[in-house]
C-alpha positions as CSV (number, residue, x, y, z in Angstrom):
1,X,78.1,65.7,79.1
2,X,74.5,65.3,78.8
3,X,72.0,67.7,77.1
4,X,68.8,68.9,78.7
5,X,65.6,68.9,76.4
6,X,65.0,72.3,75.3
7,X,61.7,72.7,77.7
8,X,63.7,72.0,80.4
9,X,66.6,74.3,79.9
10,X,64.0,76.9,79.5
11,X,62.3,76.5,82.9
12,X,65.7,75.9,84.4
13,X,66.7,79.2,83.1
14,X,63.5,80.9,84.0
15,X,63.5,79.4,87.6
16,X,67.2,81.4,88.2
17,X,66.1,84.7,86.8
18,X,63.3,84.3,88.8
19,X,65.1,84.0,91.8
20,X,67.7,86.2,90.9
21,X,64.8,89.0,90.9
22,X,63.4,87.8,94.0
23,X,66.6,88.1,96.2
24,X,66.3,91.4,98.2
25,X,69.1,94.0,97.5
26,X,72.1,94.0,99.9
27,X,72.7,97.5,98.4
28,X,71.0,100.3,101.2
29,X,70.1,103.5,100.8
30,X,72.9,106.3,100.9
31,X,71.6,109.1,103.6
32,X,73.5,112.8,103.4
33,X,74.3,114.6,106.2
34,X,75.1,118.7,104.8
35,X,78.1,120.3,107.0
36,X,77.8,124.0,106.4
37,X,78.4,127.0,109.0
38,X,80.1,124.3,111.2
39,X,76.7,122.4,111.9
40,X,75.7,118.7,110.7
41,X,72.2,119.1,108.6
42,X,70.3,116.4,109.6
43,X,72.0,116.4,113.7
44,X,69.6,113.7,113.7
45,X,69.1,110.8,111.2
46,X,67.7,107.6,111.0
47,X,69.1,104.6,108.8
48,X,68.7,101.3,108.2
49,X,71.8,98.7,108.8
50,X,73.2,98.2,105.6
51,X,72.9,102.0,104.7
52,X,75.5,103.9,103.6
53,X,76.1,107.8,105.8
54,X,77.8,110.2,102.9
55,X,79.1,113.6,105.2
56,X,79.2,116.1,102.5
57,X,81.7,119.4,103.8
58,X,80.0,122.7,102.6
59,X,82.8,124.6,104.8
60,X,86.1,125.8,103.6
61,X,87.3,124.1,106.7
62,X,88.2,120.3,107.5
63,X,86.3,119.0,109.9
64,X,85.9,115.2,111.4
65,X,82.7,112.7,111.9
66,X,83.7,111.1,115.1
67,X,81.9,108.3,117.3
68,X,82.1,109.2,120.8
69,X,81.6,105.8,121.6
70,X,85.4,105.5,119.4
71,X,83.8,102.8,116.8
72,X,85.2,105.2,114.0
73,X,86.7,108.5,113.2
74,X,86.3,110.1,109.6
75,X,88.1,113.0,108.1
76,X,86.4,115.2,105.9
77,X,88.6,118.0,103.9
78,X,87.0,120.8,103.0
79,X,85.0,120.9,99.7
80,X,85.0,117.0,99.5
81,X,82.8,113.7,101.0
82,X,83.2,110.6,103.2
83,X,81.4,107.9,103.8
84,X,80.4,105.1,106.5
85,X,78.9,102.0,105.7
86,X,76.3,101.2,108.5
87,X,76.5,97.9,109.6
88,X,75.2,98.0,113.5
89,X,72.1,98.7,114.5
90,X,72.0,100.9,117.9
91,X,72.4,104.8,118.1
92,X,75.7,106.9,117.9
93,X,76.5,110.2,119.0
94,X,79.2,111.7,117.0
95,X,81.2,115.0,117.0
96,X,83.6,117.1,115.0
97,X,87.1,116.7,116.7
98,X,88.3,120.1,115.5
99,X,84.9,122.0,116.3
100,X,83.5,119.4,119.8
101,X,80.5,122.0,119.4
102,X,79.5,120.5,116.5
103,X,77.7,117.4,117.1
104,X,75.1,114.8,115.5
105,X,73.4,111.5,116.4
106,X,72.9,108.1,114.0
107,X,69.4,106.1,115.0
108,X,70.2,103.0,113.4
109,X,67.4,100.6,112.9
110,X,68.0,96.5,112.1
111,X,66.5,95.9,108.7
């Protein structure tokens, strides 16, 4: 195996942190969306692909978060949280399959 003079195991080393610190974050934002008094809070929200929607249940009911378009369907017990990974840009209406009154909308945005 061959060694690498000291000067240029210290640039090669600083030339991968550097670029390690330069790489933009796969990692988005995580958005709320409140359910209380059998409403969504935002109805309406904008994110960004690669942001993460967390549906937080204020009600002592379950409820769902459910794409009428049918791309997905989340439970969400009572007391307790659920996420959705947004990975299409495009907007979504969605609805609570136990309560169709209840109803919200996703803007997603490409990043």
């Amino acid at each position: 195996m061959t060694k690498l003079p000291g000067t240029c195991l210290r640039l090669t080393v600083a030339w991968f942190i550097a670029v390690l610190l330069a790489a933009p974050s796969s990692a988005g934002e995580i958005v709320r969306v409140t359910i209380k008094d059998l409403a969504f809070s935002p109805a309406r929200t904008t994110v960004k692909v690669g942001d993460t929607i967390e549906w937080a249940n204020g009600d002592f009911v379950d409820h769902t978060a459910t794409d009428k378009g049918g791309a997905w369907d989340l439970a969400i017990a009572a007391g307790k949280t659920a996420r959705l990974p947004i990975t299409t840009a495009g907007t979504f209406a969605y609805y609570c399959k136990f309560h169709p009154g209840m109803t919200g909308r996703i803007d997603v945005d490409a990043k």
